[in-house]
N, C-alpha and C positions, 0 to 999 in steps of 0.2 A: 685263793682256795685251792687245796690240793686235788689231784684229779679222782682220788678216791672219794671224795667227797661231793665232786661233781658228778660223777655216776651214781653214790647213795643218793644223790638230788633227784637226778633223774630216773631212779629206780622208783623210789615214791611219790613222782609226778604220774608216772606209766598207772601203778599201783591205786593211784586215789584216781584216777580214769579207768581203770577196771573196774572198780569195785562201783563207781557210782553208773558207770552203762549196766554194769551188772542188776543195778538196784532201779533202772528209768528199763529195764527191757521184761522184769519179774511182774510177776503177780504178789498179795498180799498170800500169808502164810505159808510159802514154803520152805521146810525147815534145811530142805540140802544147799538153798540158795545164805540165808542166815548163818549156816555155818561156813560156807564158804567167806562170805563177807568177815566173819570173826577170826578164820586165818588167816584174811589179807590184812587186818588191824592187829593181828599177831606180829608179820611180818613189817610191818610199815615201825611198830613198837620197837620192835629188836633193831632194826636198820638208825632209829633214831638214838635209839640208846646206846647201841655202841658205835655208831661215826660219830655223829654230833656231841655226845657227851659224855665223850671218849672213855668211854666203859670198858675199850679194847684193852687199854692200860692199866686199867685198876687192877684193885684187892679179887683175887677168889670170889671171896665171901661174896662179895655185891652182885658177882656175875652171879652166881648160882641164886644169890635171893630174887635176884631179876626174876631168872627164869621160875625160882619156885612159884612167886606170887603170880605173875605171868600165867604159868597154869594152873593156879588157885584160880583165876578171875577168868580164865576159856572153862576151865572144870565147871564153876558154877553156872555160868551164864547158858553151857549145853547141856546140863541138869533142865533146866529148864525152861528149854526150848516147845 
C-alpha cells in the first residue's frame, strides 16, 4: 500500500470518528449539525473516489461528472433540510 493511500486510510478513519461523536454528542433536529455531517460524507466521497479508485488518473469528463452529481445529491438533500 502506497503511503498516500495510507494517510487517505487514515484521513477517513479520523473522518467517520468525527462525524459519528459529532452525531452521539447532538440533539435531534439541528440543521447546522446535518449539514456538517453531509460535508464530511462529501469529503470522505471525494477522498474515496479519487485514491481508491483512482479517479486521480482518469478522463476529465468523470472527474467533473463526479463532482457535478456530487453536488446535485448535497443541492438536493440541503433543499430539504
Amino acid at each position: 500500500m502506497k503511503l498516500s493511500k495510507e494517510y487517505t486510510f487514515i484521513a477517513l478513519l479520523t473522518l467517520t470518528l468525527i462525524s459519528s461523536i459529532v452525531t452521539m454528542k447532538t440533539s435531534e433536529g439541528n440543521t447546522a449539525i446535518y449539514s456538517l455531517l453531509l460535508i464530511l460524507w462529501a469529503v470522505k466521497f471525494i477522498l474515496v473516489a479519487f485514491d481508491f479508485m483512482e479517479l486521480k488518473k482518469a478522463n476529465i469528463f468523470w472527474k467533473l461528472s463526479l463532482s457535478f452529481v456530487l453536488t446535485l445529491i448535497l443541492t438536493i438533500i440541503l433543499l430539504f433540510l
